[in-house]
N, C-alpha and C positions, 0 to 999 in steps of 0.2 A: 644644650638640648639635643636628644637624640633622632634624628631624624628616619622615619620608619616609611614604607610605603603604605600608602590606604588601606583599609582591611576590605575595602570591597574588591579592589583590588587581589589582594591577595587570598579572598575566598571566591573569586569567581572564573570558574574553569575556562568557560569561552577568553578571557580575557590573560589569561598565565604570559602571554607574549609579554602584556604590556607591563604586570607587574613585574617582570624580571626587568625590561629596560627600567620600570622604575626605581628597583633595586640599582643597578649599576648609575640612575642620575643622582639617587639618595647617596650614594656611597660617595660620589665625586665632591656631592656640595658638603659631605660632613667634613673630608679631609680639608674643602678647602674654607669651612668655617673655622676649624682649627688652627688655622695658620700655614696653609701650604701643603701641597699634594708632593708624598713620599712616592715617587711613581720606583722607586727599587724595592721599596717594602709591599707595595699596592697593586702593582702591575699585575703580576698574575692573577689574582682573586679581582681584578678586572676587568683582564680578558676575558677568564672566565665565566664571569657571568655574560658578557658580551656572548660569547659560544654560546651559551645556554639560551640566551633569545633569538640566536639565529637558527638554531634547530627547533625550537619550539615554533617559530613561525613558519620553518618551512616542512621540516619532516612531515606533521598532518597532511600539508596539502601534497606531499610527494604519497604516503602511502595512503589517503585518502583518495589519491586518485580511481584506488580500483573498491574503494568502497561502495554498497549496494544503493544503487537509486531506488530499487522498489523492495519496500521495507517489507512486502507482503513477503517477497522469494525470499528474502535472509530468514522470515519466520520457519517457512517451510522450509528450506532446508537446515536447519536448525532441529526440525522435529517436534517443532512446536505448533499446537494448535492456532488456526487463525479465528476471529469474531468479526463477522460482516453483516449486512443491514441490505436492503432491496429497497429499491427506490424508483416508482416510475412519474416522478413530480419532478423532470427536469426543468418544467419553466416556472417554479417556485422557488425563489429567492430565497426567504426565511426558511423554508424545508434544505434547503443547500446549506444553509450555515448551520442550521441543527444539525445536521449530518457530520458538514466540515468540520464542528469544534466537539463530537462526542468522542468516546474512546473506541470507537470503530479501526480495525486495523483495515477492511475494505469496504467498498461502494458496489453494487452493483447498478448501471447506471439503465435499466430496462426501457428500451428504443422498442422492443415487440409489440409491448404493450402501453406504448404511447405514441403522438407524432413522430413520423417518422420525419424530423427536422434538425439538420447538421448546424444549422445557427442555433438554436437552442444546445444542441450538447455543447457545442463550444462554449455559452455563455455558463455552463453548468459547471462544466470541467476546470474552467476558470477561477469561478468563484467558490469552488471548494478550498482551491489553493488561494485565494487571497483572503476568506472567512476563515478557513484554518490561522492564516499567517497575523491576521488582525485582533481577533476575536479570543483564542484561546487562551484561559484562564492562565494557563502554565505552558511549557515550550513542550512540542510534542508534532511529532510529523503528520502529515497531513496523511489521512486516509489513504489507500491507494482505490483509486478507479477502473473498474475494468466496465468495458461497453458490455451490453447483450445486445447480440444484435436481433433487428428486423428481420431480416433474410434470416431462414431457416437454413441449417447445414446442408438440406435437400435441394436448397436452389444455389444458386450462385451468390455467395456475397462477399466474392472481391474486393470490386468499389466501394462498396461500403467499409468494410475493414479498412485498406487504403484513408479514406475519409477518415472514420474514426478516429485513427492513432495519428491524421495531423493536425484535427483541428482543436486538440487543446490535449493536455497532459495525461494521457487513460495509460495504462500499464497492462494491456492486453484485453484481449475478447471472451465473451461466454456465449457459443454457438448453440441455438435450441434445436432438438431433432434433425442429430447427427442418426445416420443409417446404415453408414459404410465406409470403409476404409477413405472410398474416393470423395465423400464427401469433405472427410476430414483433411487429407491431402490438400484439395483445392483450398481452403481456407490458412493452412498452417502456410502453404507458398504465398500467401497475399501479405502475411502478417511477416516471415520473413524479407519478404522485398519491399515493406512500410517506408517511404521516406516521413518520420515524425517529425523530424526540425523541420520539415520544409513549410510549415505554416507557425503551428504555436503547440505543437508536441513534445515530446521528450526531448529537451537539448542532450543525447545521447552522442557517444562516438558508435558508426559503424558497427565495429566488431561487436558490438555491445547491443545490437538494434537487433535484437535475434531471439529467438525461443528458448525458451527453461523450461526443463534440462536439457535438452540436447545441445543446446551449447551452454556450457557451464557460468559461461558470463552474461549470457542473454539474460537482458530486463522485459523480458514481454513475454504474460502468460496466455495459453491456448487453454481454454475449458468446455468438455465435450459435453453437452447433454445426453444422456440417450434416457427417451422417455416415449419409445414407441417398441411398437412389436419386433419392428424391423429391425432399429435399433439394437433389442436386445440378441436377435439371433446372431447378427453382427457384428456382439459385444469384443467379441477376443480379437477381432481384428480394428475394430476403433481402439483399444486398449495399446495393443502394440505398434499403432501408428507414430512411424518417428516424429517428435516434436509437438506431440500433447503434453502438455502441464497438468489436468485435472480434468476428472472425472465428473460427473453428477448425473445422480439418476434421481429419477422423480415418475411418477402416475404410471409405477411399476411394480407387480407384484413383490412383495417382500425378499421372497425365497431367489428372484433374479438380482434382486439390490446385490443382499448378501452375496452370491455367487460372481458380480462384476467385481464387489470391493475386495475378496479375493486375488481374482486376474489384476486390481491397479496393487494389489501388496508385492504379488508375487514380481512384477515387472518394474516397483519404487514409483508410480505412479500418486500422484497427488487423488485422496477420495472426497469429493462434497456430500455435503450433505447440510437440511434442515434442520434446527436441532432447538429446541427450548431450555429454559433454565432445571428443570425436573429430568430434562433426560441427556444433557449434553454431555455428561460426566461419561457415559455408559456409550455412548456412540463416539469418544474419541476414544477410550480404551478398546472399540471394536475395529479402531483404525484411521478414522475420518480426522481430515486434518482441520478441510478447509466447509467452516462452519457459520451458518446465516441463520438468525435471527428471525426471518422473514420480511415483511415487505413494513415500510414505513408506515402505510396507511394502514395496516392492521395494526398496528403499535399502538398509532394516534388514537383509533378507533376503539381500542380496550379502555387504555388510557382516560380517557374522556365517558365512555362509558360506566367504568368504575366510579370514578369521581363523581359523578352526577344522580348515581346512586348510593353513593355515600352519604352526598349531601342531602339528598329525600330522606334519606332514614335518621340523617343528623335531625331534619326541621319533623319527622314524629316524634324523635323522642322528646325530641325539645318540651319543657314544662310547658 
């Protein structure tokens, strides 16, 4: 009898460690159902498999060390479009798992326009990652999170960023009604000096707890609104602030849009924007990377609206 290793085994990538020790225990027990192990004949095609499972268990985790925790940056820099969803139903459970288990590459977790309550986003932030980790049909990362915050870019919100990034896993901010250089300034320094592990944040190292792009390994994104007058006159100087990630403009003349996504091409700035299924084709080849869907309750709200008028029209026709 030939002795083989499992085929689930040896079709399942996560597990290639085990079916190579399995190879090398297969190999042992055939030579020595035969009657005795030729270790002059056998030895090398022994060790070597031996070798082969010692690198396959460790090399991953040696060059996996510098692999990307937030799956959003690896897109963008990549040069691929991202697909995100709005959501300000942080204390709904079922709306957190619809979220966690769709194919959203991000969240936007809207604190402006909801309670302003740091136990609520933690229980949010949480339960994306363990409804992601439970619930999904197929294996697939969880969404990434970024807060908006309460605090407009005009005021102060330090404290709040601080909060944010530690009280559960968010992968950066989206600041509403940025104005000015210094508004952006004070904020991107809060988000650099985040301690995230210090409660239930990004189990990050250090060097890595930092802003994208300006440090090339930073996992935490900066996203500027500008969606006021002010804003716009002080577009080129929020654009060329060290250590913004992205853009977004909104309840702004068209002809200003266009002339910001401009200034974030010319400078490799990340551009946002809104975008539907009829027009998202046309606004990423105009440049926009990082693309939202819009808010979940508008979704739910068509959704349910269509349906319901479906079904009225199903029970007229009906004989």
């Amino acid at each position: 009898m030939r002795l083989t290793p499992s085929a689930g085994l040896r079709s399942a990538r996560p597990c290639m460690e085990l079916a190579i020790m399995e190879l090398v225990l297969c190999e042992w027990l055939q030579n020595n159902v035969r009657g005795g192990i030729n270790m002059k004949i056998k030895k090398k095609r022994i060790l070597g498999l031996l070798l082969a499972s010692v690198l396959v268990l460790w090399f991953p985790q040696l060059a996996g060390a510098e692999e990307r925790v937030n799956r959003l940056i690896a897109l963008l820099e990549a040069g691929k479009p991202a697909i995100g969803v709005w959501t300000g139903a942080l204390s709904a459970p079922r709306i957190a798992k619809v979220l966690a288990t769709s194919d959203a590459d991000f969240i936007v977790a809207d604190v402006e326009h909801d309670i302003y309550d740091f136990g609520m986003l933690h229980r949010f932030l949480l339960e994306v990652q363990d409804f992601s980790n439970r619930y999904r049909k197929e294996p697939r990362v969880a969404p990434v999170v970024l807060v908006k915050l309460a605090n407009r870019g005009t005021w102060d919100p330090r404290y709040e960023i601080a909060e944010s990034l530690k009280v559960g896993p968010s992968m950066g901010v989206w600041i509403p009604m940025v104005e000015s250089r210094a508004d952006l300034e004070r904020a991107i320094s809060a988000v650099r000096g985040a301690e995230t592990s210090a409660m239930a944040g990004l189990n990050i190292s250090r060097d890595r707890c930092d802003v994208w792009p300006l440090n090339p390994k930073g996992e935490l994104l900066v996203v500027a609104m500008i969606e006021t007058e002010e804003g716009v006159r002080h577009a080129r100087e929020i654009v060329e602030t060290p250590g913004v990630s992205a853009i977004h403009t909104v309840h702004i003349p068209d002809a200003d849009a266009e002339r910001i996504l401009k200034m974030c091409q010319k400078r490799k700035i990340v551009a946002a924007i809104d975008a539907a299924p009829d027009d998202i084709k046309a606004k990423v080849d105009a440049g926009y990377r990082l693309i939202s869907v819009g808010w979940d309750f508008g979704l739910l709200q068509k959704g349910l609206s269509d349906t319901i008028k479906a079904m009225r029209s199903a029970i007229k026709q009906a004989p």
